[in-house]
C-alpha atoms as an extended CHARMM CRD file, in Angstrom:
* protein
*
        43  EXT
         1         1  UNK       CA            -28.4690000000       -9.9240000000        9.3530000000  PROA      1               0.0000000000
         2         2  UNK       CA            -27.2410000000      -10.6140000000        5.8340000000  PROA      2               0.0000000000
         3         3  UNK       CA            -26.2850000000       -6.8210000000        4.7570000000  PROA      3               0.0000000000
         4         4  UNK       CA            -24.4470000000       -6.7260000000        8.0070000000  PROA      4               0.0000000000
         5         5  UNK       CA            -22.6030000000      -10.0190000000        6.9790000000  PROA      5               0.0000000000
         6         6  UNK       CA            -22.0310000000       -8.7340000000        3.5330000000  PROA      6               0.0000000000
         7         7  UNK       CA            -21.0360000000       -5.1830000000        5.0750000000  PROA      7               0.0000000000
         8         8  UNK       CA            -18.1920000000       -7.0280000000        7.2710000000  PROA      8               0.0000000000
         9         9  UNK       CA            -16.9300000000       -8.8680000000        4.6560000000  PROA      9               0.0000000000
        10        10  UNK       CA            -16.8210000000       -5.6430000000        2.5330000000  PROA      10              0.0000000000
        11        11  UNK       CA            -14.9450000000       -4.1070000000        5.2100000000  PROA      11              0.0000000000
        12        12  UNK       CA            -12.5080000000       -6.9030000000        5.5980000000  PROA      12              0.0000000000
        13        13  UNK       CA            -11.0220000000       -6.9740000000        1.9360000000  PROA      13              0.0000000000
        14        14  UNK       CA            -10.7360000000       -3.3460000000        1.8670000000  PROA      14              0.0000000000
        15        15  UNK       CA             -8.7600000000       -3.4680000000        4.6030000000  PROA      15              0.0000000000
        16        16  UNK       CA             -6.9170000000       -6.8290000000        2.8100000000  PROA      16              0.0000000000
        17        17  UNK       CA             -6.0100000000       -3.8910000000        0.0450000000  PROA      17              0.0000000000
        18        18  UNK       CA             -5.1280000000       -1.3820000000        1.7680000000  PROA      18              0.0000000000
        19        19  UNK       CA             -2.6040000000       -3.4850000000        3.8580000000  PROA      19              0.0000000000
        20        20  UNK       CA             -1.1890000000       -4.7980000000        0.3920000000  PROA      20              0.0000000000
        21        21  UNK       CA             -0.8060000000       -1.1730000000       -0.2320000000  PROA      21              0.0000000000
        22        22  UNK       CA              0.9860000000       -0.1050000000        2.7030000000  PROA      22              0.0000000000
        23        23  UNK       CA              3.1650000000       -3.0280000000        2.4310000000  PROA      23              0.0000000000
        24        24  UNK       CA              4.2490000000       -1.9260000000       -0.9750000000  PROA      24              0.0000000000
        25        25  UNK       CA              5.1520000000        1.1670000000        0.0730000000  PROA      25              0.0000000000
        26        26  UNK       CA              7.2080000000        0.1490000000        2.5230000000  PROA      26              0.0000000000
        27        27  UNK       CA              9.4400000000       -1.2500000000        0.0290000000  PROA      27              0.0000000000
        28        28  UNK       CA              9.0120000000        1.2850000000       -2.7040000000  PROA      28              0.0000000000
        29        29  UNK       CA             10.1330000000        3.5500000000        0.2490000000  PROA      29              0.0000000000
        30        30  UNK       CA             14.0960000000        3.1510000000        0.2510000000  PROA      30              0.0000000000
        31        31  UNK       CA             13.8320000000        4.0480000000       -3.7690000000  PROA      31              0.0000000000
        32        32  UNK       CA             11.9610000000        7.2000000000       -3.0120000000  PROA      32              0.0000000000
        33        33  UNK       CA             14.2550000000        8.3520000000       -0.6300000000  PROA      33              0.0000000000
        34        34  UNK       CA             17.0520000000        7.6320000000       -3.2060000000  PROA      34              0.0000000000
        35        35  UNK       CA             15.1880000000       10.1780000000       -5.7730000000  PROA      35              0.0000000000
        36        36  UNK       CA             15.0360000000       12.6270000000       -2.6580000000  PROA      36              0.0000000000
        37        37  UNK       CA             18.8960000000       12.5270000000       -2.5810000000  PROA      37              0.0000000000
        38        38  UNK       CA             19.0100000000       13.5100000000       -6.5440000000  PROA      38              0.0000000000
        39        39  UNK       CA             19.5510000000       10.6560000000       -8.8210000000  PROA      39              0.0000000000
        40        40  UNK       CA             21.9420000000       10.7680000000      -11.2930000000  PROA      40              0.0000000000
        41        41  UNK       CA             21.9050000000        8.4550000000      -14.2800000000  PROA      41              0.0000000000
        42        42  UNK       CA             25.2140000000        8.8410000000      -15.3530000000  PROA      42              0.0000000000
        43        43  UNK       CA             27.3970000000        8.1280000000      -12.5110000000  PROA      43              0.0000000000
């Protein structure tokens, strides 16, 4: 019962990450789409 406990708990903070990443996506997201347009430094 103890592996399955640690399993779960296993399962639960990679899911803790990959939520964190997702999230920072989200806002990196608006910046990407800025790149897609072509970014120009100078102007």
């Amino acid at each position: 019962m103890l592996e399955l406990e640690r399993s779960l708990d296993a399962a639960e903070k990679a899911g803790v990450r990959l939520c964190s990443l997702c999230r920072a996506a989200q806002e990196l997201e608006p910046l990407l789409h800025g790149f897609d347009r072509g970014f120009d430094p100078e102007g």
